[in-house]
C-alpha positions as CSV (number, residue, x, y, z in Angstrom):
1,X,0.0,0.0,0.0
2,X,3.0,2.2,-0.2
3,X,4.6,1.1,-2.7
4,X,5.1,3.8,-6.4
5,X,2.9,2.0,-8.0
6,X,0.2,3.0,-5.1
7,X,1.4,6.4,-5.3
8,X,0.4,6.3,-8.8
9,X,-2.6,5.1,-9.4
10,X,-3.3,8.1,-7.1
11,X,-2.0,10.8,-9.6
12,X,-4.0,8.8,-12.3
13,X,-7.2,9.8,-10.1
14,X,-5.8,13.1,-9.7
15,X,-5.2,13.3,-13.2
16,X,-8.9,12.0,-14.3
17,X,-10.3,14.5,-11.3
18,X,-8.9,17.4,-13.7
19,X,-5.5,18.2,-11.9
20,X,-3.4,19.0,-15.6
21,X,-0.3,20.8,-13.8
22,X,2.8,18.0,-14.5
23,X,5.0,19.8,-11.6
24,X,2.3,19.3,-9.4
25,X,1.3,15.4,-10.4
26,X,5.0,14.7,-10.1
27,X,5.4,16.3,-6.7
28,X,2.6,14.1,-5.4
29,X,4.0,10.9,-6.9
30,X,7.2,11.7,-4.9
31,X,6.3,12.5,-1.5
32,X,5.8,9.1,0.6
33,X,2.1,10.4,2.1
34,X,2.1,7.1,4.3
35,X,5.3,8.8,6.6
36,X,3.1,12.1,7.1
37,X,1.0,9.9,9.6
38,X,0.7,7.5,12.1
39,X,1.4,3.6,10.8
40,X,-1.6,2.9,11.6
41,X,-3.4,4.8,9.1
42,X,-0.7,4.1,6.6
43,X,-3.0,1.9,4.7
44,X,-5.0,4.4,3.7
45,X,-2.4,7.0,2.8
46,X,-2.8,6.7,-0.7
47,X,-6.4,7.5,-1.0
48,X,-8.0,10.4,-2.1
49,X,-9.3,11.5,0.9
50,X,-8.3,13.4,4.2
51,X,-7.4,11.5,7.3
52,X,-7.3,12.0,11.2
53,X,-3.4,13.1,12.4
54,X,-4.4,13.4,15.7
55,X,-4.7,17.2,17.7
56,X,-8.4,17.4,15.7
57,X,-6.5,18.0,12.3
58,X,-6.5,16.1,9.2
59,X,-4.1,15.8,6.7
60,X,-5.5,17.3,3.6
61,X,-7.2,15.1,0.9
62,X,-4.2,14.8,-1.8
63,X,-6.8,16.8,-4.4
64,X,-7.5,19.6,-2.4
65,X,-3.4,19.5,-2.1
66,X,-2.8,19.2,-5.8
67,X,-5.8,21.6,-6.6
68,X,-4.3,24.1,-4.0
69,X,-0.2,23.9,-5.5
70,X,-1.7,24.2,-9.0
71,X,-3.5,27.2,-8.0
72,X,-0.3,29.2,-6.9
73,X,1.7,28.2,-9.4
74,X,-0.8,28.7,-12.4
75,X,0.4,32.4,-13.1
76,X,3.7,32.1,-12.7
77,X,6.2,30.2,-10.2
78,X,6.9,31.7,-7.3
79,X,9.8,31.4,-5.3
80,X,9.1,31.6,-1.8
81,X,6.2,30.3,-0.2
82,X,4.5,30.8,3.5
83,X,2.5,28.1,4.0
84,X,0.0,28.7,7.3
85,X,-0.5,25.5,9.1
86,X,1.8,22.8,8.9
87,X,0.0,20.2,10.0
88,X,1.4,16.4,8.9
89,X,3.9,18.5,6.5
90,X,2.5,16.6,3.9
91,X,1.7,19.9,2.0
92,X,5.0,22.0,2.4
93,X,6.5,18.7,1.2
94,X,4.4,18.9,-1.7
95,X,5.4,22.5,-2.3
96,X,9.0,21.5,-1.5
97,X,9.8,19.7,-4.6
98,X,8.6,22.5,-7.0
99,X,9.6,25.6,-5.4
100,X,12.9,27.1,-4.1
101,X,12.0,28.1,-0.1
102,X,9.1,27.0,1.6
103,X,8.4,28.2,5.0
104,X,5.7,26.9,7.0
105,X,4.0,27.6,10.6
106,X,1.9,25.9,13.4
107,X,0.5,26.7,16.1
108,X,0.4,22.9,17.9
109,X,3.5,22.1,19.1
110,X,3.4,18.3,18.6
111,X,2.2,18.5,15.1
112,X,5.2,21.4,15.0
113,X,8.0,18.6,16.6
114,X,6.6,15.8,13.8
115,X,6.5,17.3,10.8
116,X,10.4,18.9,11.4
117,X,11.5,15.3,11.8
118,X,9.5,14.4,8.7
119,X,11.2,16.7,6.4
120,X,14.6,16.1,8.3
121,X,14.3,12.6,7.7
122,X,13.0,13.3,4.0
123,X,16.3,15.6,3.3
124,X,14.0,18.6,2.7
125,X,16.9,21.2,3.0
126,X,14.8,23.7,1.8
127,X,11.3,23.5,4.1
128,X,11.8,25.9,7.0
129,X,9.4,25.3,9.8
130,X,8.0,27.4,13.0
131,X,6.2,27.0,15.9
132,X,4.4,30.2,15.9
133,X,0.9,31.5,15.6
134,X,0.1,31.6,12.1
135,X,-2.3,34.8,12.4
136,X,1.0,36.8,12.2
137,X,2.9,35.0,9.4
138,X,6.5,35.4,9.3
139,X,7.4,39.1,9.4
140,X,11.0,38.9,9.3
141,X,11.0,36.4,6.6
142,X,8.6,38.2,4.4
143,X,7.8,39.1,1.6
144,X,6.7,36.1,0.1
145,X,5.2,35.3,-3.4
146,X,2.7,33.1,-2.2
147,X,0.8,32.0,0.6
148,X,-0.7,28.9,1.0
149,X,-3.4,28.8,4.5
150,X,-4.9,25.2,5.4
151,X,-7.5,26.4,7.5
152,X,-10.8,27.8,6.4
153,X,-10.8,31.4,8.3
154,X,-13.6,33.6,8.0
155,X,-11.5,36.3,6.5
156,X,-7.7,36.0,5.4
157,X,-6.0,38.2,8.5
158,X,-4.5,41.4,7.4
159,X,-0.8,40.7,8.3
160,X,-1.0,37.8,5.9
161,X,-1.7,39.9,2.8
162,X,0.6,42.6,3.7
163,X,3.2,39.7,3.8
164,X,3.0,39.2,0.0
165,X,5.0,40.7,-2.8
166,X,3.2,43.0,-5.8
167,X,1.2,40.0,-8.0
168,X,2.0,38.0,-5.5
169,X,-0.9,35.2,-4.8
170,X,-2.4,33.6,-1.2
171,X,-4.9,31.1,-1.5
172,X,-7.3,29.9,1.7
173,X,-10.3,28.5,2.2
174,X,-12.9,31.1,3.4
175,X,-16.2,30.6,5.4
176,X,-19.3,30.3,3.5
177,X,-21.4,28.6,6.1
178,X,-20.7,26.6,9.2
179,X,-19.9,23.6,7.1
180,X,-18.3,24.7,4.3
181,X,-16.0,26.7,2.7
182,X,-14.8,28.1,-0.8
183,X,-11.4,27.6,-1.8
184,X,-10.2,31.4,-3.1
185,X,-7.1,32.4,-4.7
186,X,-6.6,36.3,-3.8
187,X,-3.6,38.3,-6.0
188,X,-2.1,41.1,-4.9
189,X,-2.5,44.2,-7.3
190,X,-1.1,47.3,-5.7
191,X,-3.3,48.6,-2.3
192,X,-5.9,46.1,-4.0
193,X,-6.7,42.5,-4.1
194,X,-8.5,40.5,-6.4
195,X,-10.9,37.2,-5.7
196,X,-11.1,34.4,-7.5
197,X,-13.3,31.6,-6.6
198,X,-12.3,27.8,-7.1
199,X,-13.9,25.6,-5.0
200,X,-16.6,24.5,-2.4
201,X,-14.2,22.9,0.0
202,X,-14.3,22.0,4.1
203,X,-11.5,22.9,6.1
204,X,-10.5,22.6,9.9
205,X,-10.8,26.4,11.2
206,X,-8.0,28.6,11.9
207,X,-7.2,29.2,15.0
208,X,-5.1,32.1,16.6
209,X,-2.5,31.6,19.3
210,X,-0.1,28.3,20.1
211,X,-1.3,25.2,21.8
């Protein structure tokens, strides 16, 4: 169930689910999913679906990943990416293999501890990980050409969008209702920023402060 023949039968589903993006369906073939969680769940790593890590998070369904990476990358390819809410690492790993720097935040300190061994014990030389509350970003490491927030928040906090370059892109899921979300990809135009709406999605929430 982990072997790369798993692994790819999931970008085939990807594939057929309308994820076009090669750099993305590449990335997902390479990252072991099945290390980003407990063993015992390991079975299941390779579906297409979202799974408990422990803490009340999940680690994202790997189309919502793929669907999310595309998004930022669509316009052009950025070279430094916040991500807000590290979670299993699954998706910074993700990002990892397509873009120079990624730096990525959370605010639970175990999830925080096991996803830096993770990429340590992946190699990732280039994921640089916080403990931090991710309401603020990452002031002294910003700007940053694209943010990526895996937690539906009912609007994206101001220091986050201040924290991106000119054209510079942040996607996050943003509260619809109390049980959904829609996926939106916002761009940075000047003292403006524009919307764009992708998909109906469902999301754990964001939450300020460090547990």
């Amino acid at each position: 169930m982990t072997s790369q023949r798993t692994r790819d039968r999931l970008v085939k589903r990807l594939r057929d689910h309308g994820i076009q993006d090669e750099r993305v369906l590449s990335a997902i073939s390479h990252v072991p999913r099945h290390l980003c969680m407990d063993e015992a769940m390991s079975t299941r790593a390779y579906e297409d679906t979202a799974l408990p890590i422990g803490e009340g998070q999940t680690i994202s369904q790997p189309y919502i990943v793929a669907r999310m990476t595309e998004a930022v990358i669509r316009d052009r390819l950025p070279r430094k990416v916040l991500e807000v809410g590290t979670g299993s690492g699954y998706q910074a790993a993700v990002l990892a293999q397509i873009v120079e720097e990624v730096y990525t935040v959370e605010r639970i300190k175990s999830l925080y501890e096991k996803a830096k061994c993770l990429f340590q014990r992946l190699g990732y030389q280039n994921i640089h990980a916080s403990y931090t509350d991710g309401t603020w970003g990452l002031p002294d490491k910003a700007p940053f050409d694209a943010i990526v927030v895996t937690a539906a928040c009912q609007s994206v906090p101001e220091a986050l969008l201040s924290q991106l370059v000119l054209e510079g892109q942040l996607i996050a899921p943003i509260n619809h209702d109390e049980d959904t979300q829609i996926l939106t990809l916002i761009t940075r135009k000047g003292a403006d920023f524009e919307q764009e709406q992708l998909d109906w999605v469902r999301f754990v929430p964001f939450v300020p402060g460090c547990a």
